[in-house]
VOGU-3710 file (C-alpha; in Angstrom, 3 decimals, decimal comma):
1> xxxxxxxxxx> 40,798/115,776/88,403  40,148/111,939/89,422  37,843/109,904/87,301  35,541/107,712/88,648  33,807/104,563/86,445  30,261/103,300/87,899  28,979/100,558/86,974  24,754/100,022/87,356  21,784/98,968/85,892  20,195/102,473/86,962
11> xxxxxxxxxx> 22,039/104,951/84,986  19,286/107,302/85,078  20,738/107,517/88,948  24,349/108,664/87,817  24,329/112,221/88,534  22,672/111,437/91,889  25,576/109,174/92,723  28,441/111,755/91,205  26,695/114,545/93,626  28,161/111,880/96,480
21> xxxxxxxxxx> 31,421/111,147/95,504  32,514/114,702/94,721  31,724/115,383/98,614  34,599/112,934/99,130  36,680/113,954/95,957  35,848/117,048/94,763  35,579/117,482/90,791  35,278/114,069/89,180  34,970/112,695/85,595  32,362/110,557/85,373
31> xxxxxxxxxx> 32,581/107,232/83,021  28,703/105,415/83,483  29,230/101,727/82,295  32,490/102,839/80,567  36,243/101,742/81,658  38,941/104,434/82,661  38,117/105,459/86,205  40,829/105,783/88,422  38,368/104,326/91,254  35,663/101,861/90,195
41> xxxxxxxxxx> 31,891/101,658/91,545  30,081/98,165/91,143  26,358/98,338/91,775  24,319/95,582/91,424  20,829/94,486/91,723  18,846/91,267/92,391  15,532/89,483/93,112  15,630/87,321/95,707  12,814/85,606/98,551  12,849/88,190/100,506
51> xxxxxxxxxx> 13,043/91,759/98,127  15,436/93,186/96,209  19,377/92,721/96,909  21,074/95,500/96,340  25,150/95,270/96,311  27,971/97,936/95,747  31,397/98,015/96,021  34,445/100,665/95,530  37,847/98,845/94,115  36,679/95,927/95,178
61> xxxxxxxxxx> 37,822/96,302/98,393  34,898/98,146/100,406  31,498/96,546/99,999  27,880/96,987/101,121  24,691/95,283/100,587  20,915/95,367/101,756  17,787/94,319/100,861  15,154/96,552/99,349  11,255/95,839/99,818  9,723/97,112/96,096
71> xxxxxxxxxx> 7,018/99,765/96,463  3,485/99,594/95,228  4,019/103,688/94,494  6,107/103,662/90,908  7,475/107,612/92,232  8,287/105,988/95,765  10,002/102,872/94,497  12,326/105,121/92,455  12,887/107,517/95,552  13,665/104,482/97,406
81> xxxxxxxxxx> 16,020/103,032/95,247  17,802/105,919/94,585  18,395/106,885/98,182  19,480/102,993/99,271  21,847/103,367/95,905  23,078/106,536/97,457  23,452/106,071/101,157  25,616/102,552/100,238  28,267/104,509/98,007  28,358/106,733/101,015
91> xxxxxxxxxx> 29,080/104,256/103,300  31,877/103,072/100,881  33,543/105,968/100,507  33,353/107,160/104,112  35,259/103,963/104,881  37,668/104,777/102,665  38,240/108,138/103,217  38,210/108,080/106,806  36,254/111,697/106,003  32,576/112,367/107,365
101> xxxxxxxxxx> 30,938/115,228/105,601  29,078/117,882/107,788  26,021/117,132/106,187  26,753/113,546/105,627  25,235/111,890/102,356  22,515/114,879/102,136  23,257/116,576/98,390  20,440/118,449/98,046  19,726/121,809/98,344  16,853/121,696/101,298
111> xxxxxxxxxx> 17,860/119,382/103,693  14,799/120,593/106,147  12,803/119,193/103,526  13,322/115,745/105,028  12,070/117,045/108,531  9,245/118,368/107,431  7,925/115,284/105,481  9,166/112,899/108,120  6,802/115,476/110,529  3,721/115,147/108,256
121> xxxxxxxxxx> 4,163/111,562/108,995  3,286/112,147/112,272  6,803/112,522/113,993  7,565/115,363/116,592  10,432/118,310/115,165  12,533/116,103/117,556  11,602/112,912/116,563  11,898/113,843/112,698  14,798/115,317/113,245  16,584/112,374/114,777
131> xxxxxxxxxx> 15,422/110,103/112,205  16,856/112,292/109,465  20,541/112,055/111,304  20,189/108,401/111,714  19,352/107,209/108,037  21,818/110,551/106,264  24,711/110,447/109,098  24,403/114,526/109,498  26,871/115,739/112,051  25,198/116,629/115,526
141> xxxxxxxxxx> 25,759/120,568/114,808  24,529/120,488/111,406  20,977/118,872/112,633  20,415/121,314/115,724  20,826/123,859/113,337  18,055/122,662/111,345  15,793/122,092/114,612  16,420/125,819/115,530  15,252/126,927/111,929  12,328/125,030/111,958
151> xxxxxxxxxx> 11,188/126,189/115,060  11,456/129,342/114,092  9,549/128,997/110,959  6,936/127,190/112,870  6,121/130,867/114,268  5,124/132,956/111,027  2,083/131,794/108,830  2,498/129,069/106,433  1,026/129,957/102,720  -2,269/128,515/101,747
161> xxxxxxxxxx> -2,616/127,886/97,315  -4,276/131,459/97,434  -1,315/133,695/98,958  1,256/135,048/96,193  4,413/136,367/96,793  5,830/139,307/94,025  9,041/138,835/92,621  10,235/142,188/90,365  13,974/141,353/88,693  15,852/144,083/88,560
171> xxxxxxxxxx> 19,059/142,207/86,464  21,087/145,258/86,312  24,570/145,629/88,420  27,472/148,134/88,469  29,977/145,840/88,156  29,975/142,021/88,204  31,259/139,567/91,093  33,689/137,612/90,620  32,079/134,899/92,273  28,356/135,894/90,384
181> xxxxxxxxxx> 26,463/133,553/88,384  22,876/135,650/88,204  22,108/136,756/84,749  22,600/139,803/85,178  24,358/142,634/82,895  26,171/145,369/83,939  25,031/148,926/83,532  27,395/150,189/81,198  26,207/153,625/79,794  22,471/152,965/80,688
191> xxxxxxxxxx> 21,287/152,167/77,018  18,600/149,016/78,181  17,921/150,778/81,630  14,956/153,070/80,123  13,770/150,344/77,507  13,687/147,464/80,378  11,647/149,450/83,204  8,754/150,392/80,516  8,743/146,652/79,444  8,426/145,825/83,008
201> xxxxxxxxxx> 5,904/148,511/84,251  4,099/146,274/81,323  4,487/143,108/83,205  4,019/144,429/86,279  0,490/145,828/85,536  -1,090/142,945/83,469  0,652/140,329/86,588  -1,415/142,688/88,788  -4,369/141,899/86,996  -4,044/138,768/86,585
211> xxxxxxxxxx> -3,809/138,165/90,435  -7,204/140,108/90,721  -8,388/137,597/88,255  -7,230/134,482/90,544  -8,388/135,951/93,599  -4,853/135,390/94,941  -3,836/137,237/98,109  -0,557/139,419/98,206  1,617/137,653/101,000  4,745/139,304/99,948
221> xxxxxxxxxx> 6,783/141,891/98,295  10,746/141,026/97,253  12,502/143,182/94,782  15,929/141,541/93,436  18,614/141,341/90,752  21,422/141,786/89,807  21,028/145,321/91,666  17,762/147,223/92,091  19,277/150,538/93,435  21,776/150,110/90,237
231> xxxxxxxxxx> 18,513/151,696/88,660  18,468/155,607/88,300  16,217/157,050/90,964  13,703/158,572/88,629  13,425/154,530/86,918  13,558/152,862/90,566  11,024/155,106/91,397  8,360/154,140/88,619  9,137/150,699/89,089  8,345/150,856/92,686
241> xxxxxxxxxx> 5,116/152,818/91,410  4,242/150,371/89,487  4,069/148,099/92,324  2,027/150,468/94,542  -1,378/148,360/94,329  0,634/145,137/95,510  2,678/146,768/98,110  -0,591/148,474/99,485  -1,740/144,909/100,269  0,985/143,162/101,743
251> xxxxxxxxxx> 2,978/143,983/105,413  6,640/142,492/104,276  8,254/144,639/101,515  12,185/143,981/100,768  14,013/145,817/98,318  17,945/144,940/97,714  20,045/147,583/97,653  23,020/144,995/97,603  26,009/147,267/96,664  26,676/150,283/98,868
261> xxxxxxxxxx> 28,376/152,170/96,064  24,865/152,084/94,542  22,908/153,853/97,371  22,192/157,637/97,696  19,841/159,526/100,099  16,968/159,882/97,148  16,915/156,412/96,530  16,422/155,614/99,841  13,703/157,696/100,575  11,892/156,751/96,926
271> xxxxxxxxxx> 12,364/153,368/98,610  10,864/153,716/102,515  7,971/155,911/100,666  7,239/152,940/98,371  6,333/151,060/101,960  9,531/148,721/102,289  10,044/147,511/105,288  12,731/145,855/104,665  16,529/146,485/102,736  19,639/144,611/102,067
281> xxxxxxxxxx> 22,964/146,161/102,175  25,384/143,597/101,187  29,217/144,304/101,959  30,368/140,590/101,720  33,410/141,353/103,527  35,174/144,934/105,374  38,289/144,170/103,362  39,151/146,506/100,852  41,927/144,085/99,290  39,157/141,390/99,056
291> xxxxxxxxxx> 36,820/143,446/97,931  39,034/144,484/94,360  40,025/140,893/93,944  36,089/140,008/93,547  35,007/142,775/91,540  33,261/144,847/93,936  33,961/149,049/93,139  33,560/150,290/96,506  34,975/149,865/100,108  33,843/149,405/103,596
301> xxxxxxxxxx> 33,749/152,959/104,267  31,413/153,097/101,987  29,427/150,564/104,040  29,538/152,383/106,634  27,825/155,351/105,412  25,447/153,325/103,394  24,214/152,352/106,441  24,216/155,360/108,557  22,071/156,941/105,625  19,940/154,432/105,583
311> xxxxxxxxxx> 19,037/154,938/109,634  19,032/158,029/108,875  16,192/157,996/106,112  14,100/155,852/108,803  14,904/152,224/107,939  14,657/149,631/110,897  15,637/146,245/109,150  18,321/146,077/107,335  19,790/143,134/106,029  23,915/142,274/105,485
321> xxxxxxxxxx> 25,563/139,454/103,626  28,748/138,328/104,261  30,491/135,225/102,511  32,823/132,621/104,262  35,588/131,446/102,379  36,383/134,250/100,134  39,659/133,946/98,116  42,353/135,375/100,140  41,185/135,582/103,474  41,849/133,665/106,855
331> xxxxxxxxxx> 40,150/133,442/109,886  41,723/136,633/110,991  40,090/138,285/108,451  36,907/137,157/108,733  36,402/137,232/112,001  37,265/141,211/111,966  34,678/141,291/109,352  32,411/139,509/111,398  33,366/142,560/114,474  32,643/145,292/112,276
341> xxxxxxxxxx> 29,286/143,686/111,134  28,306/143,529/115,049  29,221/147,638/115,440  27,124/147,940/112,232  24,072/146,239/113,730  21,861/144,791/111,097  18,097/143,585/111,967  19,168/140,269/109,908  22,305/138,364/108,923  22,865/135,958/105,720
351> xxxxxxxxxx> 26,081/133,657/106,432  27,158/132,466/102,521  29,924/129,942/102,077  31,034/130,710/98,800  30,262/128,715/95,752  31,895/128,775/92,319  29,655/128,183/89,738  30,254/127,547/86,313  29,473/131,061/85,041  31,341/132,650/87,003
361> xxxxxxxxxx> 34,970/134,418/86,725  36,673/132,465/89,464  35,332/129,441/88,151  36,785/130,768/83,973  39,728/131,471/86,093  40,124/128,086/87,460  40,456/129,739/90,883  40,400/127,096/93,722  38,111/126,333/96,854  39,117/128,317/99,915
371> xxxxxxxxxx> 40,147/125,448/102,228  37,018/123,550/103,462  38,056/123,100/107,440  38,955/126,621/107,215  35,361/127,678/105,521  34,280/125,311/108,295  35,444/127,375/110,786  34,395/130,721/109,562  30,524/129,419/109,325  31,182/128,503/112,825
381> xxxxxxxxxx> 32,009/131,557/114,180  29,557/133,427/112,119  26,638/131,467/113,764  27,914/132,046/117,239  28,564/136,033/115,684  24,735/135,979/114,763  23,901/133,751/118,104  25,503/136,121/120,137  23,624/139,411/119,103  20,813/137,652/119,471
391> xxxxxxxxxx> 19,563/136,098/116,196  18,131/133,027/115,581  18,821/131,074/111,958  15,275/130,735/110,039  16,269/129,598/106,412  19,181/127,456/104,963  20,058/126,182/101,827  22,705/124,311/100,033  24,474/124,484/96,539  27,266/122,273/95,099
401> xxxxxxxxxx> 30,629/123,265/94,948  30,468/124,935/98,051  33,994/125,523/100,364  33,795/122,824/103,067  30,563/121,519/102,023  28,596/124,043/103,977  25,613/126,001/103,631  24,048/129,513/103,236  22,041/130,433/106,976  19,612/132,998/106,880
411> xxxxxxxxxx> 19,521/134,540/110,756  17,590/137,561/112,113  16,013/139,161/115,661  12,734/137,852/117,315  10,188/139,509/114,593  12,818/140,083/111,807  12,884/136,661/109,658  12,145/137,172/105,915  8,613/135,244/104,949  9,884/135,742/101,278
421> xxxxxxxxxx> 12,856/134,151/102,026  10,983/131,513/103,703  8,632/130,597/100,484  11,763/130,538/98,195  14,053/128,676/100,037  11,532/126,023/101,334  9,415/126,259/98,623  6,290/126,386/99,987  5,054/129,896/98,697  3,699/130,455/95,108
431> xxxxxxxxxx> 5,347/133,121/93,399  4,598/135,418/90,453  7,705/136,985/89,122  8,299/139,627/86,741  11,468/141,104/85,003  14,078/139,270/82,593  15,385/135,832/83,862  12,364/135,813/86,585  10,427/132,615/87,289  7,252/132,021/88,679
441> xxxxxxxxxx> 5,859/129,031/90,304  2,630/127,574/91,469  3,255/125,284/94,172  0,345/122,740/94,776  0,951/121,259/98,269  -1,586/119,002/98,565  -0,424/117,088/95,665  3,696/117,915/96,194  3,629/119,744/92,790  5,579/122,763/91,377
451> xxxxxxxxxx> 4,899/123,930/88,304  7,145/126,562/87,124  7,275/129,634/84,501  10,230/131,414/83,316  10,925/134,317/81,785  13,325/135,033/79,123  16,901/135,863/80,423  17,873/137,927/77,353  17,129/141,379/77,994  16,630/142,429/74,848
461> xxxxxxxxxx> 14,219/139,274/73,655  12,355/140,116/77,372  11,513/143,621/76,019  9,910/142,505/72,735  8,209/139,629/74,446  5,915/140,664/77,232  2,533/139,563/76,192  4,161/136,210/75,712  5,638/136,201/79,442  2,464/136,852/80,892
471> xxxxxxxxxx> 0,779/134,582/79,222  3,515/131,883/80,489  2,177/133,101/83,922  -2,075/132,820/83,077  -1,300/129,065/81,721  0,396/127,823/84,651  -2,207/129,215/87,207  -5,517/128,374/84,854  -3,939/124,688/84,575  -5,674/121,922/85,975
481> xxxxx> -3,675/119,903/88,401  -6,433/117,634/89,186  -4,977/114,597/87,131  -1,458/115,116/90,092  -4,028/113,811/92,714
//
């Protein structure tokens, strides 16, 4: 692992910085002010007539400098100076490296984010979105594939501070990925499966309430894990009860049924008689051999009759997940995955490039990054893949460590995007969210706030603590904001 020593009068920048030079070289140690990098970063600030100079330079051998205006706004002067600080290591290393990262010297986890504020400044989606490329250096296919998402998002309602989307956490799976890093626990012999839906039929009814209370409007329904349909169908059932008086209220209602091994023709039908609209049937891949080296019990025949049951039972939207980059695979591979998804025809189509996180067993394995042109590639062809059937991409986001520096594209038919998925991912929708490891937020927009709540992750803590989490929720959402303005 190389081992980088930077050198600034803005420390409280470091990790900012570090998210830019592993881009260029991967896993780093990280000396701030310290000797014993391998590579050296200089950065260096100064007063002068005409603003601030700002210099940095990498071994001494590549260099950049420019001249920063201070802002009257104390939050805009730091945003400012972080992003100059940023874009010049970028520069540095790029010039180095000879490498230009899809995304360029974007690191964070919304790029449309920048669009859309360069848009409330008045720009066009074109004009916002050519200003973002200029000043970040995002590749010409990675931009257009923002554009398209945020002209499709322009289509569905945007949230007001009254709409509320319901989260339930269902942190339960059969088995765990390999690649996981939810907290989640696995089912086991079904001990904390009775315990944990009465503790959350408690949530779920005093969160009820307390939307009532608000006078917030139900905008939308997700249920999510870990693995809801790893749930008994008698508990799934009064779960989705339990829910009855939001569901009532809203027109979007997804419910994850992620594993195929998981699904059964009474689960279904509890589900599509709770009023979903909406289900996820998440296959990752159509290779068996992949599928055992990952951790995932069940095969693509499997699948395959998951989702012939589910057409059966009357669903019309049905989400699948597949992930670019898994260990062991080629383009070969996935691009017969990729085939097979197409015969299966889902309403809506998730593209992940995979990322090891910390928690996870490939990462306690020390398992390595698929190659990144080759993860690349795969994202490539499973855009055209979605393009070609149709689809449109209508949420993306990013996460470190990813193969190739890539991202995770959300894609579905004319009429078939996600608004949940919308909310989260651009983070626009307030949320209330129940179950163990759930968080809520309130998201202010007129004052560019989030203020978030979190549950407890430990299941067993969760189930002796539910007064407490609601009362996590009321604070938040009784607050007042009005000092943010």
């Amino acid at each position: 692992m190389p081992s980088v020593s930077l050198f600034t009068p803005a420390p409280q920048f470091s990790n900012d910085v570090a998210d830019i030079v592993r881009v260029f070289l991967g896993k780093i140690t990280l000396f701030i002010n310290e000797e014993g990098g391998e590579a050296v970063i200089r950065h260096q600030e100064e007063e002068t007539a005409k603003g601030i100079l700002c210099r940095v330079s990498l071994n001494d051998a590549y260099t950049r400098e420019a001249i920063r205006t201070p802002e009257n706004s104390e939050l805009l002067e730091k945003r400012y100076r972080k992003r100059q600080l940023k874009l010049m290591v970028y520069d540095c290393l790029k010039e180095m490296t000879g490498f230009t990262p899809p995304w360029g010297a974007l690191t964070g986890i919304r790029p449309s984010r920048l669009v859309y504020t360069a848009m409330d400044s008045g720009l066009s989606l074109d004009a916002a979105c050519q200003q973002v490329q200029q000043i970040f250096d995002v590749q010409d296919e990675k931009m257009q594939l923002l554009h398209d998402l945020i002209e499709v998002q322009s289509r569905y309602p945007q949230p007001t501070e009254k709409d509320v989307d319901l989260y339930v956490g269902i942190p339960f799976c059969v088995s765990r990925c390999a690649y996981c890093s939810f907290l989640s626990e696995e089912v086991g012999k079904g001990k904390q499966l009775l315990p944990y839906t009465e503790a959350l039929e408690q949530e779920i009814a005093q969160t009820l309430r307390l939307i009532d209370e608000l006078g917030l409007r139900p905008r939308a329904f997700y249920m999510g894990g870990g693995t809801p349909t790893s749930l008994p169908a008698p508990l799934l059932k009064r779960v989705l009860t339990a829910c009855k008086p939001f569901i009532d209220r809203v027109s979007e209602v997804t419910v994850e049924a992620g594993r195929p091994d998981t699904i059964d023709r009474e689960k279904l039908d509890i589900i599509l008689q709770s009023g979903a609209t909406r289900i996820s049937i998440n296959p990752q891949t159509s290779h068996d051999i992949t599928l055992q080296r990952i951790g995932r019990h069940h095969t693509a025949k499997q699948t395959e009759d998951a989702y012939a049951l589910a057409r059966q039972a009357g669903f019309h939207h049905i989400n699948m997940d597949l992930i670019a980059g898994l260990p062991g695979e080629d383009l070969r591979m996935f691009e017969e995955t990729l085939r097979w998804s197409h015969d299966l025809s889902p309403e809506s189509l998730t593209i992940h490039s995979l990322s090891i996180k910390r928690s996870s067993i490939l990462h306690l394995l020390d398992v390595p990054l698929p190659d990144g042109q080759m993860t690349a590639e795969m994202t490539r062809m499973g855009q055209q893949a979605a393009l070609s059937r149709g689809m449109k991409p209508y949420y993306l986001y990013r996460q470190k460590y990813m193969a190739g520096h890539q991202e995770n594209v959300g894609y579905a038919l004319p009429g078939h995007a996600c608004l949940y998925n919308i909310d989260m991912m651009e983070e626009t929708g307030t949320v209330l969210a129940v179950g163990a490891g759930a968080i809520s937020k309130r998201v202010l927009p007129e004052k560019g706030h989030i203020e978030r709540a979190p549950n407890v992750s430990d299941i067993c803590h969760y189930i002796s603590r539910i007064p407490e989490m609601v009362e996590r929720k009321r604070a938040v959402f009784t607050a007042d904001w009005s000092h943010l303005y």
